[in-house]
NUTOR-403914 format. One record per residue (C-alpha): x, y, z; residue number from 0. Coordinates in Angstrom, 1 decimal. Layout:
! residues N
@px = X py = Y pz = Z zaro = NUM
...
***
This chain:
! residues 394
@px = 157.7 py = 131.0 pz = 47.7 zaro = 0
@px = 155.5 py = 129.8 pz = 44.8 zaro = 1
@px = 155.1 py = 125.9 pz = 45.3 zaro = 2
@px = 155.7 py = 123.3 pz = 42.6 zaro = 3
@px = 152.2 py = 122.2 pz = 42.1 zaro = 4
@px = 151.2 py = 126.1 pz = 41.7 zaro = 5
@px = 153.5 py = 126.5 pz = 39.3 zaro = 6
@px = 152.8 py = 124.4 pz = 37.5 zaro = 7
@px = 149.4 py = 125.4 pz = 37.6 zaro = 8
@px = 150.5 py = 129.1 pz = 36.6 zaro = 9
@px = 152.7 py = 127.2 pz = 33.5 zaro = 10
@px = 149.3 py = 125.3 pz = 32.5 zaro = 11
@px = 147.1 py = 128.7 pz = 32.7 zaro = 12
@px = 150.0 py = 130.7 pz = 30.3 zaro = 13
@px = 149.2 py = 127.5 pz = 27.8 zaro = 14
@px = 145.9 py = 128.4 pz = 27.6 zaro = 15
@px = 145.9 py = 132.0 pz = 27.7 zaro = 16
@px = 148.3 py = 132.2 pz = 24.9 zaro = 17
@px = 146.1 py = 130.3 pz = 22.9 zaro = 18
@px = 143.1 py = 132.2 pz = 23.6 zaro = 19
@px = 144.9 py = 135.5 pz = 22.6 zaro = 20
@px = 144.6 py = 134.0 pz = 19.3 zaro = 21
@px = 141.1 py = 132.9 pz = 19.0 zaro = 22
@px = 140.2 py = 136.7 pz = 20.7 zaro = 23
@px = 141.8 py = 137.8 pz = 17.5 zaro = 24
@px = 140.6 py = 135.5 pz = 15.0 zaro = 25
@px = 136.7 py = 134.8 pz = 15.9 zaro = 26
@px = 135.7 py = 138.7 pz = 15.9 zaro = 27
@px = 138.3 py = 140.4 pz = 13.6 zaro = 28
@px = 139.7 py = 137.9 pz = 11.1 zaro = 29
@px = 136.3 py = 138.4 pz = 8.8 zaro = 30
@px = 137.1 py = 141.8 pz = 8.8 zaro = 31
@px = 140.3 py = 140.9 pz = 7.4 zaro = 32
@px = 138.7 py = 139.2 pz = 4.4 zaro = 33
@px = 136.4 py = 142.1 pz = 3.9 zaro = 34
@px = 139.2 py = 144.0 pz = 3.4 zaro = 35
@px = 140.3 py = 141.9 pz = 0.5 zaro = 36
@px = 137.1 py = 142.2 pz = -1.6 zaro = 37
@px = 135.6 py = 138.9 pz = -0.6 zaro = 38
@px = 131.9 py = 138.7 pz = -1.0 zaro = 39
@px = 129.4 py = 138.4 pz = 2.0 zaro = 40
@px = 129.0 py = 134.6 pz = 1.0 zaro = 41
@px = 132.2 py = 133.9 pz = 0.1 zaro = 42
@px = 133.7 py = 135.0 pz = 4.0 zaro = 43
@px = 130.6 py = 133.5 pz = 5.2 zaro = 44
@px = 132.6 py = 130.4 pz = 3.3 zaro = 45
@px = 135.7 py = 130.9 pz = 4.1 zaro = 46
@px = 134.1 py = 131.6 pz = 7.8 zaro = 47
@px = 133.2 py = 128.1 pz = 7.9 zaro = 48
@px = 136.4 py = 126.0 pz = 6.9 zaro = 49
@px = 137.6 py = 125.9 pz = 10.2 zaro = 50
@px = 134.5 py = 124.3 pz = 11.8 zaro = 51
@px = 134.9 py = 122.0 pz = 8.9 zaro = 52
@px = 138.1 py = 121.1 pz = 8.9 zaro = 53
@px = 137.9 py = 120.6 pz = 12.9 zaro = 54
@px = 135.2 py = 118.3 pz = 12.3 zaro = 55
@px = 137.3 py = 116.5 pz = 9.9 zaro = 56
@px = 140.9 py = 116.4 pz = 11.8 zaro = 57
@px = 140.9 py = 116.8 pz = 15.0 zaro = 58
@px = 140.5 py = 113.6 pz = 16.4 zaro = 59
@px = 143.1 py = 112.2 pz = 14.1 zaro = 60
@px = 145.2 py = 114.6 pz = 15.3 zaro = 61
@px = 144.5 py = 114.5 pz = 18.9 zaro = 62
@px = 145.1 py = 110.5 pz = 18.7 zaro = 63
@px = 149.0 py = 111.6 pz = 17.7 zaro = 64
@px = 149.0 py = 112.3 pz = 21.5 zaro = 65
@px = 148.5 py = 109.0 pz = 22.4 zaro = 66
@px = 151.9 py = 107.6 pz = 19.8 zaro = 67
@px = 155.5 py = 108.4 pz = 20.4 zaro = 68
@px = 154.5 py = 111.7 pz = 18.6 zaro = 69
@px = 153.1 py = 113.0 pz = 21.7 zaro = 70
@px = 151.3 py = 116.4 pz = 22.9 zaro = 71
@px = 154.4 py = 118.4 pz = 23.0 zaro = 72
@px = 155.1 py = 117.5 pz = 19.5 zaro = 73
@px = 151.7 py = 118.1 pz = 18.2 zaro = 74
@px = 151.2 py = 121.4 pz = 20.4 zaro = 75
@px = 154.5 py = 122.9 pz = 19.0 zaro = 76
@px = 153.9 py = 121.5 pz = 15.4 zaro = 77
@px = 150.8 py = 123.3 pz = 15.3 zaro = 78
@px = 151.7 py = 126.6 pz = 16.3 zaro = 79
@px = 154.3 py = 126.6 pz = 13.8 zaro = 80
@px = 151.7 py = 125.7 pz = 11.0 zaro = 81
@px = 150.2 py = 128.9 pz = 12.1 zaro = 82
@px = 153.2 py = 131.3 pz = 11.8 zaro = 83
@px = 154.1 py = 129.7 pz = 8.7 zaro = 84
@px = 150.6 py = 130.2 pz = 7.6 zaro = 85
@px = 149.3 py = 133.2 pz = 8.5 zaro = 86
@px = 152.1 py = 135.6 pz = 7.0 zaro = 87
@px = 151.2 py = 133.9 pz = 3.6 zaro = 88
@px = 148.0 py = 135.2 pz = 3.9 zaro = 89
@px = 149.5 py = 139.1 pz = 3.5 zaro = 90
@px = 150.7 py = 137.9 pz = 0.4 zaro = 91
@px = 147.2 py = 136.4 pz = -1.4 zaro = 92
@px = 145.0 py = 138.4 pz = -2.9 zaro = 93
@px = 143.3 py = 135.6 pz = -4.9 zaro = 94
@px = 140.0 py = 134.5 pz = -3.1 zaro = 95
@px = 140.7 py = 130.5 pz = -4.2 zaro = 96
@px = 144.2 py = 131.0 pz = -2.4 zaro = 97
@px = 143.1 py = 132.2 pz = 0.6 zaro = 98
@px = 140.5 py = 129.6 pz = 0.8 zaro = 99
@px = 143.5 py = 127.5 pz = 0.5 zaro = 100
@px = 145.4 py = 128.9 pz = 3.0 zaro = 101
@px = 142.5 py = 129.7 pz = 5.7 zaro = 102
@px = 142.3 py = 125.3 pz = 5.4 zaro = 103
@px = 146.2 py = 124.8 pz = 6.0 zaro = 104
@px = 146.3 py = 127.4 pz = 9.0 zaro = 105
@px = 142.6 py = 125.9 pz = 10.3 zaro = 106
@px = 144.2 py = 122.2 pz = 9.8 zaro = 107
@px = 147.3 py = 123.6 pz = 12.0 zaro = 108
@px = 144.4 py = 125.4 pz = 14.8 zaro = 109
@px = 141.9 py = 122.4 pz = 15.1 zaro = 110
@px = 144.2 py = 120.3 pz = 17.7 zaro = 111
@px = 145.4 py = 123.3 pz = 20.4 zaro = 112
@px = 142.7 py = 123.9 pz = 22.4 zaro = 113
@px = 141.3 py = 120.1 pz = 22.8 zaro = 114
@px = 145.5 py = 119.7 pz = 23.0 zaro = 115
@px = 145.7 py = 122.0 pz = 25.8 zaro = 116
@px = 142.5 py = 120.3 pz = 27.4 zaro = 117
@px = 144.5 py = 117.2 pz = 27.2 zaro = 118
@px = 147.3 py = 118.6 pz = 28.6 zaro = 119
@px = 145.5 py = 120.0 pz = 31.5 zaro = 120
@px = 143.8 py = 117.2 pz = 32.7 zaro = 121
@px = 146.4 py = 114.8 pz = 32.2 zaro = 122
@px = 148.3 py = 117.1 pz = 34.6 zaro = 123
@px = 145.5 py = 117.5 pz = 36.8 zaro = 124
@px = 144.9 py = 113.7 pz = 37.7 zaro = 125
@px = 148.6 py = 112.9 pz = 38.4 zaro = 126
@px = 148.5 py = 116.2 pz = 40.4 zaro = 127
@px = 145.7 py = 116.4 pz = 42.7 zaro = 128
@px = 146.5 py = 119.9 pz = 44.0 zaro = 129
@px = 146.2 py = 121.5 pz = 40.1 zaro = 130
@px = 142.7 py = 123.6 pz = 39.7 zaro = 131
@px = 141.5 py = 122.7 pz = 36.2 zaro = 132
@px = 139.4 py = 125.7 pz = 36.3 zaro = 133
@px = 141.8 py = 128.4 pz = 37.3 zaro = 134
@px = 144.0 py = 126.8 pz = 34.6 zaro = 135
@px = 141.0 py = 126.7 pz = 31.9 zaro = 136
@px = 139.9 py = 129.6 pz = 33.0 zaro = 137
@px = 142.9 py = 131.5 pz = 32.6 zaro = 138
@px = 142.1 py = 131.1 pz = 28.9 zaro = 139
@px = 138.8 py = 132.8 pz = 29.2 zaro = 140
@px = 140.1 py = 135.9 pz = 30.6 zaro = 141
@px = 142.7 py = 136.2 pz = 28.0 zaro = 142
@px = 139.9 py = 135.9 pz = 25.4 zaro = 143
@px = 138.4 py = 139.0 pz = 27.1 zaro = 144
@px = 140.8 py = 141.4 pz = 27.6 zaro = 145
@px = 142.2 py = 140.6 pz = 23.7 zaro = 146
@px = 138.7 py = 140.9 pz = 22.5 zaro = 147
@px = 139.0 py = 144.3 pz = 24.0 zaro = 148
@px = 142.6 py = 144.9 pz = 22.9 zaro = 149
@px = 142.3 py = 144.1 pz = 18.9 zaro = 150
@px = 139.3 py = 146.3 pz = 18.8 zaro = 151
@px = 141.7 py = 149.3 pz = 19.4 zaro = 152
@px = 144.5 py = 147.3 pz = 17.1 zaro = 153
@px = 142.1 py = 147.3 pz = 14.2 zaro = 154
@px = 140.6 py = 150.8 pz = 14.7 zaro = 155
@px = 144.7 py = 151.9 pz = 14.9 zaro = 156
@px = 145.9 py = 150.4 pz = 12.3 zaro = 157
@px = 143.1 py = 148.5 pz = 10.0 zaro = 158
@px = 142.5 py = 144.9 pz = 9.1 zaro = 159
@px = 145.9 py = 144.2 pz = 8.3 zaro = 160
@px = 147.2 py = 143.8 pz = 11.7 zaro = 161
@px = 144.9 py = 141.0 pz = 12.4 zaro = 162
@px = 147.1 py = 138.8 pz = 10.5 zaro = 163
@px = 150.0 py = 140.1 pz = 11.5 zaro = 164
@px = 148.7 py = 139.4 pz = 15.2 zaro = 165
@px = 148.3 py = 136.1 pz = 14.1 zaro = 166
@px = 151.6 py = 135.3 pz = 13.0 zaro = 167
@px = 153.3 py = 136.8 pz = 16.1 zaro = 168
@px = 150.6 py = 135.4 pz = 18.7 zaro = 169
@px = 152.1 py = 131.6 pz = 18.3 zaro = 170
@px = 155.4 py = 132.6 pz = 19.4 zaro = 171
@px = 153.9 py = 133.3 pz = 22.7 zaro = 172
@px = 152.5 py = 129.8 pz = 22.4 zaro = 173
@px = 155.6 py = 128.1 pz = 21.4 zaro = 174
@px = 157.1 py = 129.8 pz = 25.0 zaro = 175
@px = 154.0 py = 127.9 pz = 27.2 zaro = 176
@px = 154.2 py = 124.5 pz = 25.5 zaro = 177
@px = 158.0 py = 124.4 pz = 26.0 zaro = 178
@px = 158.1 py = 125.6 pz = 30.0 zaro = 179
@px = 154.5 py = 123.9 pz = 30.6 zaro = 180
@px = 154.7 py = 120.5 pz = 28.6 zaro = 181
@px = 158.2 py = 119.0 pz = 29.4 zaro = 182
@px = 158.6 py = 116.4 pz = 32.1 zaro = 183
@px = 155.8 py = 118.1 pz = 34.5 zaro = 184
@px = 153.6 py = 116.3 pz = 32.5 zaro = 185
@px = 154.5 py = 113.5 pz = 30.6 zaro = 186
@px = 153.3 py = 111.9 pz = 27.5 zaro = 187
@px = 151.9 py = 108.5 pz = 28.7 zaro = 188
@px = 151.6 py = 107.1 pz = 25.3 zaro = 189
@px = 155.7 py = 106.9 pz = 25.1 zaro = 190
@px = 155.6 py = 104.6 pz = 28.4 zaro = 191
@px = 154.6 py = 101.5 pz = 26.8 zaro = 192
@px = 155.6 py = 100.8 pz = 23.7 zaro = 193
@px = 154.1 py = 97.4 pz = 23.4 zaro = 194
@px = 150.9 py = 98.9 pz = 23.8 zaro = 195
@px = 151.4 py = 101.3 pz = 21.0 zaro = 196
@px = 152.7 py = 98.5 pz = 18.8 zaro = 197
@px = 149.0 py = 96.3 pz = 19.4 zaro = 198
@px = 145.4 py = 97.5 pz = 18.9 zaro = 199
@px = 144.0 py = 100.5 pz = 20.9 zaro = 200
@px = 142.1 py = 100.3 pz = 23.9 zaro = 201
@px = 138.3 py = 101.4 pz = 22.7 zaro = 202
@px = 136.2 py = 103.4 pz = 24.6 zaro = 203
@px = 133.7 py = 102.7 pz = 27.0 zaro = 204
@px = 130.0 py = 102.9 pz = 25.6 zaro = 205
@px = 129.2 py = 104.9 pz = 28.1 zaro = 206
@px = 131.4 py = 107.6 pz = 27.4 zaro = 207
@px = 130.8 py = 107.6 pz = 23.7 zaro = 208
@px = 127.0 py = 108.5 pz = 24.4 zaro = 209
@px = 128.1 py = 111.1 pz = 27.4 zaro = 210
@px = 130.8 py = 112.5 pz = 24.8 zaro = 211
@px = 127.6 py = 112.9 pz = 22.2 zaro = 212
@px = 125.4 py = 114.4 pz = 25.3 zaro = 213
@px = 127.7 py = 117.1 pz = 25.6 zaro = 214
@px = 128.5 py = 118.0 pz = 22.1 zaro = 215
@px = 125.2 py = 118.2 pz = 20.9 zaro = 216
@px = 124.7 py = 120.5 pz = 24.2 zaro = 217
@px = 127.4 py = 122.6 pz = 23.2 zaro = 218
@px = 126.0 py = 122.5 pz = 19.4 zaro = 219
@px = 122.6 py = 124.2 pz = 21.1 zaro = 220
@px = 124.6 py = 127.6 pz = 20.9 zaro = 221
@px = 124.5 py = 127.7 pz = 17.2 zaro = 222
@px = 121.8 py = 130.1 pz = 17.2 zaro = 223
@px = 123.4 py = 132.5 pz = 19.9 zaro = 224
@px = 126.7 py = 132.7 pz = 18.5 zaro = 225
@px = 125.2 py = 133.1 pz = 14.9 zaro = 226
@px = 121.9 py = 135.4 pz = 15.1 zaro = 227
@px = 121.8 py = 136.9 pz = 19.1 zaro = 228
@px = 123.6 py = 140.2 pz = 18.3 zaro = 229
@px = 121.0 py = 140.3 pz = 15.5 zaro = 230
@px = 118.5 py = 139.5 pz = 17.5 zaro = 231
@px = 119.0 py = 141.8 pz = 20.5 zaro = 232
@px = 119.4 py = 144.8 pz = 17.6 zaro = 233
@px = 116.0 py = 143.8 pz = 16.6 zaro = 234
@px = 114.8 py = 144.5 pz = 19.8 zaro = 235
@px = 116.0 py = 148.0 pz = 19.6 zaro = 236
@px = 119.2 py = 147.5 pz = 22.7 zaro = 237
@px = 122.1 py = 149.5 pz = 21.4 zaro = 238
@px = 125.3 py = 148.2 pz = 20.2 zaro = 239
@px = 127.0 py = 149.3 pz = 23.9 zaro = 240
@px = 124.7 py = 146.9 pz = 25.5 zaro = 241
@px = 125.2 py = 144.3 pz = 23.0 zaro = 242
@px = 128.3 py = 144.1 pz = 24.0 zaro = 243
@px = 128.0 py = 144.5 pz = 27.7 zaro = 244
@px = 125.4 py = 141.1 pz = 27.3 zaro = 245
@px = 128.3 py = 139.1 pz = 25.6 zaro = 246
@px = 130.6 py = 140.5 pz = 28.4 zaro = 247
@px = 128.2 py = 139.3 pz = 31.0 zaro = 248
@px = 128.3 py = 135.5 pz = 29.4 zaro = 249
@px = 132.3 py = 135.4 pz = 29.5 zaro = 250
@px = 132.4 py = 136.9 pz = 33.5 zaro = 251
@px = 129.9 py = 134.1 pz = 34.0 zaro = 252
@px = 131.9 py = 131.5 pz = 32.4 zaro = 253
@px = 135.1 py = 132.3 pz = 34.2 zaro = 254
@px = 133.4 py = 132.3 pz = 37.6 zaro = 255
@px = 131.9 py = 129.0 pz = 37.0 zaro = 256
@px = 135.9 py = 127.8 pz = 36.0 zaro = 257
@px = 137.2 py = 129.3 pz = 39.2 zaro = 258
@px = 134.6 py = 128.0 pz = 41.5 zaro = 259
@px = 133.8 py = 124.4 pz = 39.8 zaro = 260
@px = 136.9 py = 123.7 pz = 38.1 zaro = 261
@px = 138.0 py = 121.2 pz = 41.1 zaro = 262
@px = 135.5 py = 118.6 pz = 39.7 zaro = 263
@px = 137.9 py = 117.8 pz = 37.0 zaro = 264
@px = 139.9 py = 114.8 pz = 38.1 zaro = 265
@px = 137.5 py = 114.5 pz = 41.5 zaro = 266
@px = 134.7 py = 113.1 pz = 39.7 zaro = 267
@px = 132.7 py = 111.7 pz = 36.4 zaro = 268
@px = 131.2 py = 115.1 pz = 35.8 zaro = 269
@px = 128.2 py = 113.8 pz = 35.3 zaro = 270
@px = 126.0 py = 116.0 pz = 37.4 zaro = 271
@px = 127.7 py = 119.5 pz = 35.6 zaro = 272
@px = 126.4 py = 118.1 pz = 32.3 zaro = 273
@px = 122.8 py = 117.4 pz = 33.7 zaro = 274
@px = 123.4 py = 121.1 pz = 34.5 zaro = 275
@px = 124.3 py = 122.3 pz = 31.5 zaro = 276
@px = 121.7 py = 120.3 pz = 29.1 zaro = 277
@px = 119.1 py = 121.2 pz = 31.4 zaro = 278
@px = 120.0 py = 125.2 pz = 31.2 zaro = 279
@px = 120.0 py = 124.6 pz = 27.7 zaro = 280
@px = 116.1 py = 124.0 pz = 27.7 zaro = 281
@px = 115.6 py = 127.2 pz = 29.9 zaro = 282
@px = 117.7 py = 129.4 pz = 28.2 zaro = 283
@px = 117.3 py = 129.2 pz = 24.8 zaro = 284
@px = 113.5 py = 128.7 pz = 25.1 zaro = 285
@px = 113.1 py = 131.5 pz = 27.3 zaro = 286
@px = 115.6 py = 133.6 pz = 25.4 zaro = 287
@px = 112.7 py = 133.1 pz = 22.0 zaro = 288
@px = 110.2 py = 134.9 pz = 24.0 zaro = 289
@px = 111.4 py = 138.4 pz = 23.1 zaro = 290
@px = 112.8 py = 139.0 pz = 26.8 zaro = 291
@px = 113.7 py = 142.6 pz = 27.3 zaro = 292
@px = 116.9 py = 144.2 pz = 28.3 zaro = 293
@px = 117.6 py = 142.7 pz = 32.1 zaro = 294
@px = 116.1 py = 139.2 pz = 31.3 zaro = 295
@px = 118.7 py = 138.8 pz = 28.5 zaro = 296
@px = 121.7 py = 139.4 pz = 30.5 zaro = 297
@px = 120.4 py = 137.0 pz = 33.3 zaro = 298
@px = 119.9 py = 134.9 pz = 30.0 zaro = 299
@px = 123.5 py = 135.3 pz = 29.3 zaro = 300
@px = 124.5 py = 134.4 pz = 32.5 zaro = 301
@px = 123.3 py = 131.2 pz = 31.9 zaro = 302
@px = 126.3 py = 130.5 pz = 29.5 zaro = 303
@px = 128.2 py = 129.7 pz = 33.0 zaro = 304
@px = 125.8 py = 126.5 pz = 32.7 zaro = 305
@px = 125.5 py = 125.6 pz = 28.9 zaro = 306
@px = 128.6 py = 126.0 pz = 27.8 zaro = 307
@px = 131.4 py = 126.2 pz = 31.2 zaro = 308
@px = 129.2 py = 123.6 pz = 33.4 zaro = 309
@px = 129.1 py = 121.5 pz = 30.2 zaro = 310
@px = 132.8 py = 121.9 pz = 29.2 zaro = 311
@px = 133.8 py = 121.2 pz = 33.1 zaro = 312
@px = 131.8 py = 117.8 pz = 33.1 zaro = 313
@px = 133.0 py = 116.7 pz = 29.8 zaro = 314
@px = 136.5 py = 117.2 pz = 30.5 zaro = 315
@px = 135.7 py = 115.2 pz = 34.3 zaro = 316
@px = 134.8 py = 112.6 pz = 32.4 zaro = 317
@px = 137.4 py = 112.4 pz = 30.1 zaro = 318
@px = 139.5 py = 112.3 pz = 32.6 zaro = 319
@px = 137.7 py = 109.5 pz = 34.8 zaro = 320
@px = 136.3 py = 107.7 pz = 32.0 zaro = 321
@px = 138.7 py = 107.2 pz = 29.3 zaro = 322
@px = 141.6 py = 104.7 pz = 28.9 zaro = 323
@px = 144.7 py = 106.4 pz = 29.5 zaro = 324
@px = 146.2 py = 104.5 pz = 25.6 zaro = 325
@px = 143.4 py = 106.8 pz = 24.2 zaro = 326
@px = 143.1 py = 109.7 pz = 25.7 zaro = 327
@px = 144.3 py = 111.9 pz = 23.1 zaro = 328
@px = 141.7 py = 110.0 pz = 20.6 zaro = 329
@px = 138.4 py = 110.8 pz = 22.7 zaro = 330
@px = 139.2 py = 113.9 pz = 23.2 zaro = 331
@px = 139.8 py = 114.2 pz = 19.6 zaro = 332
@px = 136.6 py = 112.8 pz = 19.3 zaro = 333
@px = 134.6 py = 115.0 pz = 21.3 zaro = 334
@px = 136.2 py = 118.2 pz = 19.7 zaro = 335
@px = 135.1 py = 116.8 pz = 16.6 zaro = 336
@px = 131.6 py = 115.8 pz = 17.9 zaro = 337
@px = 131.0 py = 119.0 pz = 18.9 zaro = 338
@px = 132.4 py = 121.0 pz = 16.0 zaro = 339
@px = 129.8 py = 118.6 pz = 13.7 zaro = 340
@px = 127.0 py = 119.7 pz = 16.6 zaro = 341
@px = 127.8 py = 123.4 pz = 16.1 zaro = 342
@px = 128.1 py = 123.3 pz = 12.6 zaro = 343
@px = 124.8 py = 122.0 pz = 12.0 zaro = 344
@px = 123.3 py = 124.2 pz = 14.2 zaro = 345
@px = 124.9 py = 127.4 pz = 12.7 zaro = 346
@px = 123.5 py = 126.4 pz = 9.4 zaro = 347
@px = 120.0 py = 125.0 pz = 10.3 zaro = 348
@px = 119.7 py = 128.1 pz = 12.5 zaro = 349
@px = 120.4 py = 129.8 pz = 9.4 zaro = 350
@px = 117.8 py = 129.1 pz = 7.5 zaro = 351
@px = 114.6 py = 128.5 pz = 10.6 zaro = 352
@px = 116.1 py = 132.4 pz = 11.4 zaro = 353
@px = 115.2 py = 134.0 pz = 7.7 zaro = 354
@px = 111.7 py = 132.5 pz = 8.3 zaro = 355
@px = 110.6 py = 132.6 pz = 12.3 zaro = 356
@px = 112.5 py = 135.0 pz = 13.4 zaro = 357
@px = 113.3 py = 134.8 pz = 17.6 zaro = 358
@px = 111.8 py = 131.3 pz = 16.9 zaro = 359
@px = 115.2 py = 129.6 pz = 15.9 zaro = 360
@px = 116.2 py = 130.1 pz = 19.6 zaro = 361
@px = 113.5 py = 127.4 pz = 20.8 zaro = 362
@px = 114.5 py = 125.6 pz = 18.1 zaro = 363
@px = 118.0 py = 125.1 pz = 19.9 zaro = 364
@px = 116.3 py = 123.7 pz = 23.3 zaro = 365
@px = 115.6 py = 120.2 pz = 21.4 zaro = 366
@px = 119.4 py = 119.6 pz = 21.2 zaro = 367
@px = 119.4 py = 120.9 pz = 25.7 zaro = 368
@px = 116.7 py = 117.8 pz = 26.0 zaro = 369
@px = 118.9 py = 115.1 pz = 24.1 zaro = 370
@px = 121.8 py = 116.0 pz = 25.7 zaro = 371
@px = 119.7 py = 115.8 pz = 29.2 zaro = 372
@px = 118.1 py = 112.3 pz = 28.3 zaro = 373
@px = 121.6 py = 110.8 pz = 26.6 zaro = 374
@px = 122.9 py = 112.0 pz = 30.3 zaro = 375
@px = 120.1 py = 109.6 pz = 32.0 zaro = 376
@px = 120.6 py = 107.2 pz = 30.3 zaro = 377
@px = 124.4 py = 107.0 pz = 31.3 zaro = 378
@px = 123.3 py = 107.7 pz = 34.7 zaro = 379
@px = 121.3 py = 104.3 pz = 34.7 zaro = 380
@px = 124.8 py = 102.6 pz = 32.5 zaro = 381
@px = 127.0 py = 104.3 pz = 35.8 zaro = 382
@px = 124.7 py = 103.0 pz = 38.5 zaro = 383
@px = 124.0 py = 99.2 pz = 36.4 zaro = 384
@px = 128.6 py = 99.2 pz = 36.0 zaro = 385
@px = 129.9 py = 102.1 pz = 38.6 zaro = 386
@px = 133.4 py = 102.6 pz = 37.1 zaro = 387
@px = 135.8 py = 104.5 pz = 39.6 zaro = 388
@px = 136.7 py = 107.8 pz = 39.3 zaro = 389
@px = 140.3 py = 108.9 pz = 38.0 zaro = 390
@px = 140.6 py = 104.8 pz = 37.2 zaro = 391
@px = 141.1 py = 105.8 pz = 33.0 zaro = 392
@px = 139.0 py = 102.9 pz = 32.1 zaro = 393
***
């Protein structure tokens, strides 16, 4: 007999897995969609980058719906719907401008379900101490993989074309976990008070803005590996088979670090996990400019259980200890925005130090690792001068 709280738990992980079958869709296989459509290398590099913009733009407006009477549920449903609205429109354009168009309305509808599921999840996670944030998180991780896996065969089936159509069905699976997983199990806190709601929102503590900015701009130090290290490691003469095997190697990492550390979310300020992860940024990345060979890069890649799941972990710890229940939704909001703006400057500038030093624009990533690590001492020194309590929401 399947308790409550793991139930709940199982309901929580379906939330995030089905929205991770859509982002193992979109990230790898959506460009090839557009090249499929006669778009220009620039122009999908274009279209490639609305999304990061448009997150960078909307989400925490939209994440701070979740703190009004509009509520999480609401905004979760509302924006898978914008998606299957979206995406089968998409079949229909041949016009670049219009898909431009649409690839904005369907990112606009995309930019507030995963920092929505976050939300979700931790919400869920302090009022129920027994809830594992990282089996839950990471159950989103491990649908990412096996769909990467699955819509390569998709694709080599039946062409670019059933990307979008993937798209369009894949919400309806969302739709399913936000209605069994986001009912009264977890509650919208926002709707409990509405005198609160009518007057001026709490504002976050200082202390969390400059953590939420340490761990943004460590998450923004994997602009150059997301961007350049498959063209890098082909460089270096490793074959496409173990190109792939490295990324695999990152994502096992990641989940493992979800399982195993995943408790610290609602336990503690996650501060230490984000020393962690800013700190592995340094290594990695300056390590990984050094031309490593074969087995050093997949201990490399390893190291994405640090810099990105250690640093995701932490974040969301503090989140949950840090911020003001009234605005919840709104800093995590703003963190999904800060680190979309992080990323996005990273991808471009890595862009451009890539075409002219080569392995070089990996280093260049370890300078974002050290602020993050010295914004994270200097809230150690604000938590030790005010010591806020754990799981107190401000």
């Amino acid at each position: 007999m399947i308790s409550s709280t793991r139930a709940l738990e199982i309901r929580l992980g379906a939330l995030q897995a089905a929205s991770f079958v859509s982002h193992g869709v979109y990230l790898p296989f959506f460009p090839l969609w557009l090249e499929s459509k006669a778009l220009s290398p620039t122009l999908i590099g274009f279209v490639v980058a609305i999304p990061i913009v448009v997150r960078i733009l909307a989400t925490a407006p939209l994440l701070s719906l979740a703190d009004r009477s509009f509520g999480a549920r609401r905004l979760l449903l509302a924006s898978h719907l914008g998606q299957m609205l979206g995406f089968p429109l998409l079949l229909l354009s041949d016009h670049s401008l219009t898909i431009i168009a649409l690839v904005a309305l369907v990112a606009f509808a995309q930019a507030s379900i995963i920092p929505g599921n976050d939300l979700v999840s931790t919400n869920a996670v302090q009022r129920y101490p027994g809830l594992n944030y990282g089996r839950i998180r990471g159950s989103g991780s491990v649908a990412f993989f096996i769909t990467n896996i699955l819509a390569g065969y998709l694709v080599g089936a039946f062409g670019p074309n059933v990307v979008v159509l993937a798209l369009t069905l894949i919400p309806v699976l969302g739709i399913t976990a936000t209605l069994a997983a986001v009912p009264d199990e977890v509650p919208d806190h926002s709707s409990r008070d509405r005198t609160r709601e009518a007057s001026a929102p709490p504002a976050l503590p200082k202390v969390l803005w400059l953590l939420l900015i340490a761990g943004a701009i460590t998450q923004g130090s994997h602009g150059a590996l997301n961007a350049f290290a498959s063209i890098h490691w082909r460089s270096l003469g490793f074959s496409d088979s173990a190109i792939g095997y490295i990324w695999a190697a990152g994502v096992i990492a990641e989940i493992m670090v979800f399982l195993f550390l995943g408790r610290a979310v609602g336990r503690g300020s996650g501060v230490g996990l984000i020393v962690i992860g800013a700190a592995a940024a340094v290594v990695r990345f300056s390590v990984m400019s050094l031309l490593p060979g074969l087995a050093a890069a997949f201990v490399l890649q390893t190291m994405h259980a640090l810099t990105f799941a250690a640093t995701h972990i932490g974040t969301m710890a503090a989140l949950t200890a840090l911020a003001p229940m009234q605005a919840r939704g709104r800093a995590q909001g703003i963190y999904g925005s800060l680190a979309a703006l992080a990323t996005a400057v990273s991808t471009i500038g890595s862009g451009m130090i890539y075409e002219r030093a080569g392995s070089l624009v990996f280093a260049a990533m370890a300078p974002l690792g050290a602020t993050g690590l010295v914004l994270m001492l200097i809230v150690i020194r604000m938590l030790k001068a005010q010591p806020q309590r754990a799981g107190s929401g401000g």
